[in-house]
DSSP file (Angstrom, degrees, kcal/mol; ACC not computed):
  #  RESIDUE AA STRUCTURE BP1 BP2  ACC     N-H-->O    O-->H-N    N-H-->O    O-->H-N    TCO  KAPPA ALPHA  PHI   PSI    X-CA   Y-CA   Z-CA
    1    1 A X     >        0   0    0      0, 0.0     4,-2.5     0, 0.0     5,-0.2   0.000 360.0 360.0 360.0 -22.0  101.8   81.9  110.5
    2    2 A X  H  >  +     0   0    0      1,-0.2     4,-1.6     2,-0.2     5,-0.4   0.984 360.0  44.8 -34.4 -68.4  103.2   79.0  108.0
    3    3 A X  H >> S+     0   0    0      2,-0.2     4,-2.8     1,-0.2     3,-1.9   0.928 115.7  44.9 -53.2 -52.8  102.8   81.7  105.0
    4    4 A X  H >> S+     0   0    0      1,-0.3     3,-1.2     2,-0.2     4,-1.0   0.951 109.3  54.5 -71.7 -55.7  104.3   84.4  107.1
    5    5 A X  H 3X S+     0   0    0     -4,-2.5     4,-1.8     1,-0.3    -1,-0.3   0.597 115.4  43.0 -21.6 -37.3  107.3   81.8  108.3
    6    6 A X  H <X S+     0   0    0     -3,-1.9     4,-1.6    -4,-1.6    -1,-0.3   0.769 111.0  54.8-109.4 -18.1  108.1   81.1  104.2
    7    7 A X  H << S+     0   0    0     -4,-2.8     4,-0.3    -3,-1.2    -2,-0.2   0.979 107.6  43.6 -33.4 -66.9  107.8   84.6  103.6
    8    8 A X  H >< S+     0   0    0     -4,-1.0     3,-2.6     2,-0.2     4,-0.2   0.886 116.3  55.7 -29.3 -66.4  110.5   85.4  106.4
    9    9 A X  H >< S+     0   0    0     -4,-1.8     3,-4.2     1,-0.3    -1,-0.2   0.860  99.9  57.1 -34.8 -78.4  112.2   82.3  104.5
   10   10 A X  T 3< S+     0   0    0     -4,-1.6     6,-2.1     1,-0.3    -1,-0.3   0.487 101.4  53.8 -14.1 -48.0  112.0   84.1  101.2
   11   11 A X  T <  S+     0   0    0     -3,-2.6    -1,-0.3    -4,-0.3    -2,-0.2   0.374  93.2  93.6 -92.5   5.1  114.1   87.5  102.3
   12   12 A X  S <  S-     0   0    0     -3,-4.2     5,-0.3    -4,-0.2     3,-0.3   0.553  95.4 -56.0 -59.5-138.8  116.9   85.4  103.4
   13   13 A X  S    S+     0   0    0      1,-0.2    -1,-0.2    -4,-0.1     3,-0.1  -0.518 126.2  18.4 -60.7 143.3  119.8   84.5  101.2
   14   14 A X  S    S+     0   0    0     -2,-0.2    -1,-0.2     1,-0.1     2,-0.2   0.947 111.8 100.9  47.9  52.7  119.2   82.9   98.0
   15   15 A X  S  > S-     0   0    0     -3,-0.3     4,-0.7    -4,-0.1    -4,-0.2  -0.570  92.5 -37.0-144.7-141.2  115.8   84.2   98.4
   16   16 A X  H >> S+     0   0    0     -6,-2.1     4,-2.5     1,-0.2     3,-1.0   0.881 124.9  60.1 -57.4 -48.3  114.2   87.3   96.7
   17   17 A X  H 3> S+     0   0    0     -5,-0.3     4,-2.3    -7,-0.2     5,-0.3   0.956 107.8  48.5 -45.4 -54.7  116.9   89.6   96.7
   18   18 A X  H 3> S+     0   0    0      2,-0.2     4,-0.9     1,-0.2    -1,-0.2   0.718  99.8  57.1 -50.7 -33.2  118.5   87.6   94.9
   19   19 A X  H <X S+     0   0    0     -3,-1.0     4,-3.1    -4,-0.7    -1,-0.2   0.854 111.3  52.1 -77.9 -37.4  116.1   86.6   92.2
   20   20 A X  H  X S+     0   0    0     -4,-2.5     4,-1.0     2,-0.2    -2,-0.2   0.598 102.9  53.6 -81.7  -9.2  116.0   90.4   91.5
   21   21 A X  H  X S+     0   0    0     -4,-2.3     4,-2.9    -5,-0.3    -1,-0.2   0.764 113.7  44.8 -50.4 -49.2  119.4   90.7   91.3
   22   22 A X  H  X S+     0   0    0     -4,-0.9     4,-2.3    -5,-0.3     5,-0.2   0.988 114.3  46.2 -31.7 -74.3  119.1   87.9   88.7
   23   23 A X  H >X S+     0   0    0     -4,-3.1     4,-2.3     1,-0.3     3,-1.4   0.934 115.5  48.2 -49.7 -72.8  116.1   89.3   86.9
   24   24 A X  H 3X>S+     0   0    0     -4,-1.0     4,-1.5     1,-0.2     5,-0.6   0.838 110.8  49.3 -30.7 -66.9  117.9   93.0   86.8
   25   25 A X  H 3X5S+     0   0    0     -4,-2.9     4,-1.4     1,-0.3    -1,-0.2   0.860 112.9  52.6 -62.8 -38.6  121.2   91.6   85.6
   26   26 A X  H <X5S+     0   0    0     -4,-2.3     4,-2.5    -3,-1.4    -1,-0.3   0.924 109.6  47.5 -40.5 -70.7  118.9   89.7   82.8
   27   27 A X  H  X5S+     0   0    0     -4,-2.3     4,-1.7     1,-0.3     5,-0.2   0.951 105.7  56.1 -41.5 -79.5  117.3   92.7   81.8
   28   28 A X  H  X>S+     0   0    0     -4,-1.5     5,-1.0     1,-0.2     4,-0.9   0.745 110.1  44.3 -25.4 -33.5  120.4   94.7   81.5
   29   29 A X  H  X<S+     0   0    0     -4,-1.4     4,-1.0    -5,-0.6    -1,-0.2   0.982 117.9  46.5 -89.0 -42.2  122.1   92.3   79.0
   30   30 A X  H  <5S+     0   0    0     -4,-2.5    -2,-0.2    -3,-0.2    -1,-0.1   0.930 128.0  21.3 -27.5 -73.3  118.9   92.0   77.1
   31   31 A X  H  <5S+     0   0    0     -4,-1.7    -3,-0.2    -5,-0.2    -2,-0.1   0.913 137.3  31.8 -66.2 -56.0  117.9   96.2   77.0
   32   32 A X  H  <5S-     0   0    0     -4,-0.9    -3,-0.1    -5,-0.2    -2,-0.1   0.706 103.8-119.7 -74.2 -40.4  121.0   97.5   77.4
   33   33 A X     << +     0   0    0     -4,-1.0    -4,-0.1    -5,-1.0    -2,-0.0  -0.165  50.8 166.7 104.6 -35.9  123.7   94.8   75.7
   34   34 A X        -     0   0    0     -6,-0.3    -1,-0.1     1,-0.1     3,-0.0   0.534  47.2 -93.0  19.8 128.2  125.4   94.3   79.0
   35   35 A X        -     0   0    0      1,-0.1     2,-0.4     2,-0.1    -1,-0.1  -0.324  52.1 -92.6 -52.8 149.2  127.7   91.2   79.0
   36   36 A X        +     0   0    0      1,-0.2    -1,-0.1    -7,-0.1     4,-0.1  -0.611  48.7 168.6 -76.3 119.6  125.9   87.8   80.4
   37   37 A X        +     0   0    0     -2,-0.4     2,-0.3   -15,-0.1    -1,-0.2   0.280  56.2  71.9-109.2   7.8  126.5   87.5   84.2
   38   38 A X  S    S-     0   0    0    -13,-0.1     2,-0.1   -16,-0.0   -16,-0.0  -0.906  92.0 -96.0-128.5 172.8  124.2   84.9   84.6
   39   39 A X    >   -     0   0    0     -2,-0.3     3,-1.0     1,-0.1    -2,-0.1  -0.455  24.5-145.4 -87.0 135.4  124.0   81.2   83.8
   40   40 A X  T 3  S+     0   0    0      1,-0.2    -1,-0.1    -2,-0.1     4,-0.0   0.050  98.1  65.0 -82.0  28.4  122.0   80.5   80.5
   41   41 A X  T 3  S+     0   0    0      2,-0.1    -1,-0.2    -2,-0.0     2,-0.2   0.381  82.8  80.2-129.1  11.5  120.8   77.5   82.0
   42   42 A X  S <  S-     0   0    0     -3,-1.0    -4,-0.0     1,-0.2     6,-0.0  -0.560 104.7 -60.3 -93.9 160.9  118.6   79.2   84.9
   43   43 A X        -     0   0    0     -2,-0.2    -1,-0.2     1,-0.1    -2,-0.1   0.178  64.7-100.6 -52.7 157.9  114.8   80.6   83.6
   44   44 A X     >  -     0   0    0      1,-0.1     4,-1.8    -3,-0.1    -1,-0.1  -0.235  34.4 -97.1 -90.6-169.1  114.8   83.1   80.9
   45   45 A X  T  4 S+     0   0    0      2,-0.2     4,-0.2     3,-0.1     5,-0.1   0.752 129.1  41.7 -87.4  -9.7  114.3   86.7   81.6
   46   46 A X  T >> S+     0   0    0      2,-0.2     3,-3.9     3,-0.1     4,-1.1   0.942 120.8  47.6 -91.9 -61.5  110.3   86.5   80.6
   47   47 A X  H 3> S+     0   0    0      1,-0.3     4,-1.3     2,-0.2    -2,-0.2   0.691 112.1  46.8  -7.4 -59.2  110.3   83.1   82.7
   48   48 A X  H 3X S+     0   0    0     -4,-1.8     4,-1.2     2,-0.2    -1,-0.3   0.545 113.8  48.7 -73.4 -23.5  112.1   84.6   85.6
   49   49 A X  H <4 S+     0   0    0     -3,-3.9     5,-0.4    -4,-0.2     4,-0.4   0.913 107.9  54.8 -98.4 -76.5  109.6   88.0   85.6
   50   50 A X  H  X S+     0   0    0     -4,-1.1     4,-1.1     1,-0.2    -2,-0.2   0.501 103.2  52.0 -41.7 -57.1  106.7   85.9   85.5
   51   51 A X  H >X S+     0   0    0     -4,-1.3     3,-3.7     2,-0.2     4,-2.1   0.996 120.1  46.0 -63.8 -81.9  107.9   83.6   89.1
   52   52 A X  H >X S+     0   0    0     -4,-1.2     3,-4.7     1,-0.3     4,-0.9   0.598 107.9  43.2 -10.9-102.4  108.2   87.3   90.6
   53   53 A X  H 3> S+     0   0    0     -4,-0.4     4,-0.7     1,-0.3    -1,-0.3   0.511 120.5  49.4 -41.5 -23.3  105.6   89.1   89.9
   54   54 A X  H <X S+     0   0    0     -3,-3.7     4,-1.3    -4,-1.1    -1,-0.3   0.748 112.2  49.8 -93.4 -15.1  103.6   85.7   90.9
   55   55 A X  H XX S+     0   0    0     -3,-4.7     4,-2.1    -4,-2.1     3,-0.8   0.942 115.1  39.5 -71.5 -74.9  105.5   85.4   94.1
   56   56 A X  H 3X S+     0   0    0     -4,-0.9     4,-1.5     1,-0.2    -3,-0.2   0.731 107.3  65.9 -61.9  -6.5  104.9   88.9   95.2
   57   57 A X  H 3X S+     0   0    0     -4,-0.7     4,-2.6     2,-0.3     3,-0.4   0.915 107.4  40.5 -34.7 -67.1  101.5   88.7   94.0
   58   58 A X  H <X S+     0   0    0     -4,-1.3     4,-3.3    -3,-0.8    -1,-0.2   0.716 101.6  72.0 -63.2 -18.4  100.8   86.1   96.6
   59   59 A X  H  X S+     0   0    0     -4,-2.1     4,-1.5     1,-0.2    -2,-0.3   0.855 106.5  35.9 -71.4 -39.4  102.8   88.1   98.9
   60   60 A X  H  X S+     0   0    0     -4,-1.5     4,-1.9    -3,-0.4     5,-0.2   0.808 107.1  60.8 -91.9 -12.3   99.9   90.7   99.1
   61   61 A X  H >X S+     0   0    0     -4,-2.6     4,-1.7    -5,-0.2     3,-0.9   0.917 109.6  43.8 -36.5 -84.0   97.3   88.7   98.8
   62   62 A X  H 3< S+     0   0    0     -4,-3.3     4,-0.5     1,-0.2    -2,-0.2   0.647 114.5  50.4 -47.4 -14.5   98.8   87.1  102.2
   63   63 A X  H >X S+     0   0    0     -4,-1.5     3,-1.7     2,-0.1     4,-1.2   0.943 104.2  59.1 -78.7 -39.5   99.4   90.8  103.7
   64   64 A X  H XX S+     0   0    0     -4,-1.9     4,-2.1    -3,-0.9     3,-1.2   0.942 111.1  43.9 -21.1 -64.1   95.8   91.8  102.8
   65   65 A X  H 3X S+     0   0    0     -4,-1.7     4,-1.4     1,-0.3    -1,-0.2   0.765 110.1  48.9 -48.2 -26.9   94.8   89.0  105.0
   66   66 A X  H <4 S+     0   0    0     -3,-1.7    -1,-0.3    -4,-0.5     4,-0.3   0.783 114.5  53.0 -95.5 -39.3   97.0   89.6  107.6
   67   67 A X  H << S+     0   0    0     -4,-1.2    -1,-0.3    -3,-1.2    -2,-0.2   0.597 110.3  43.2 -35.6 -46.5   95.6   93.3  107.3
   68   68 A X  H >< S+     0   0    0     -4,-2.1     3,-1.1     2,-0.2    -2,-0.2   0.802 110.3  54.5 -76.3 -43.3   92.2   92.6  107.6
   69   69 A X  T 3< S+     0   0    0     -4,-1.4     4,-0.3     1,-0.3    -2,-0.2   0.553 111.6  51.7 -93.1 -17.3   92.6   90.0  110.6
   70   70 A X  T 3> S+     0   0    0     -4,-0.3     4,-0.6     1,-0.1    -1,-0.3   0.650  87.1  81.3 -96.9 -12.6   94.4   92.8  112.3
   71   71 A X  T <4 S+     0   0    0     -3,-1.1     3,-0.5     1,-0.2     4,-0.3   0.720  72.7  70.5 -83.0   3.7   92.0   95.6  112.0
   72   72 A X  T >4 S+     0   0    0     -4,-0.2     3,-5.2     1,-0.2     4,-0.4   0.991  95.6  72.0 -66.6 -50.7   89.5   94.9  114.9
   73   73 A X  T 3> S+     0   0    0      1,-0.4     4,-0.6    -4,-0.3    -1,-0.2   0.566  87.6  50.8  -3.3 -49.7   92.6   95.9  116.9
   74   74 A X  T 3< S+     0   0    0     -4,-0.6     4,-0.5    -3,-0.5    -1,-0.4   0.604  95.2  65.8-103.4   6.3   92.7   99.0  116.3
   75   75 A X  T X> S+     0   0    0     -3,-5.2     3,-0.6    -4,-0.3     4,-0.5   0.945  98.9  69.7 -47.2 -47.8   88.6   99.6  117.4
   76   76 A X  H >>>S+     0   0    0     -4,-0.4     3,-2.1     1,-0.2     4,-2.0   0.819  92.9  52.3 -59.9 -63.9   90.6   98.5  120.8
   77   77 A X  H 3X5S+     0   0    0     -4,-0.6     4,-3.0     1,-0.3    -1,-0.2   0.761 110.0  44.9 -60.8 -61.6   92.4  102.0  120.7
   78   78 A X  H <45S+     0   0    0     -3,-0.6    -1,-0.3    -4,-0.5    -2,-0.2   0.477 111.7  54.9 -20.9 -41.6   89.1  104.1  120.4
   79   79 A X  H X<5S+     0   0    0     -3,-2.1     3,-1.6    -4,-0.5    -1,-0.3   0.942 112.1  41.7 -38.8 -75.1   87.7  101.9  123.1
   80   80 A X  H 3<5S+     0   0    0     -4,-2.0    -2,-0.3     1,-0.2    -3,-0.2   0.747 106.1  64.7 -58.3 -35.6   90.8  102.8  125.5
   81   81 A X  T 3<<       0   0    0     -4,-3.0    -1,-0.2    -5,-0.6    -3,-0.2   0.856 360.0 360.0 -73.4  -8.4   90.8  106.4  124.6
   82   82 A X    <         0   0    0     -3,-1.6    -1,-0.2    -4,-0.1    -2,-0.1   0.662 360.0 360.0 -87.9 360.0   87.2  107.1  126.1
């Protein structure tokens, strides 16, 4: 439950939402020309994609698990129904 606990952590404030807010504004000035709303001294926009995409990466790995470890459960129901 540690993993799930920094997950939890993770959707707080100053957590993901916020890193994709980042990343999006990033993008925009990049793709679009958009004035710079973010600090040029935080990760760059390829820098910044790459920490995502490896964060939630890990994030389904750890729901998989969490998925699997849960599915004897539901034999229970199929049990109970007879």
């Amino acid at each position: 439950m540690d993993q799930f606990d920094s997950l939890r952590a993770r959707c707080g404030p100053d957590g993901l939402r916020d890193d994709l807010l980042r990343l999006h504004g990033m993008a925009h000035t990049v793709i679009n020309g958009a004035s710079l709303s973010y600090s040029t001294d935080a990760p760059t926009l390829v820098e910044q994609a790459d920490c995502t995409i490896e964060e939630l990466e890990g994030w389904v790995m750890m729901l998989e698990k969490m998925i699997l470890a849960l599915r004897p459960l539901q034999d229970l129901r199929s049990q109970t129904d007879e």
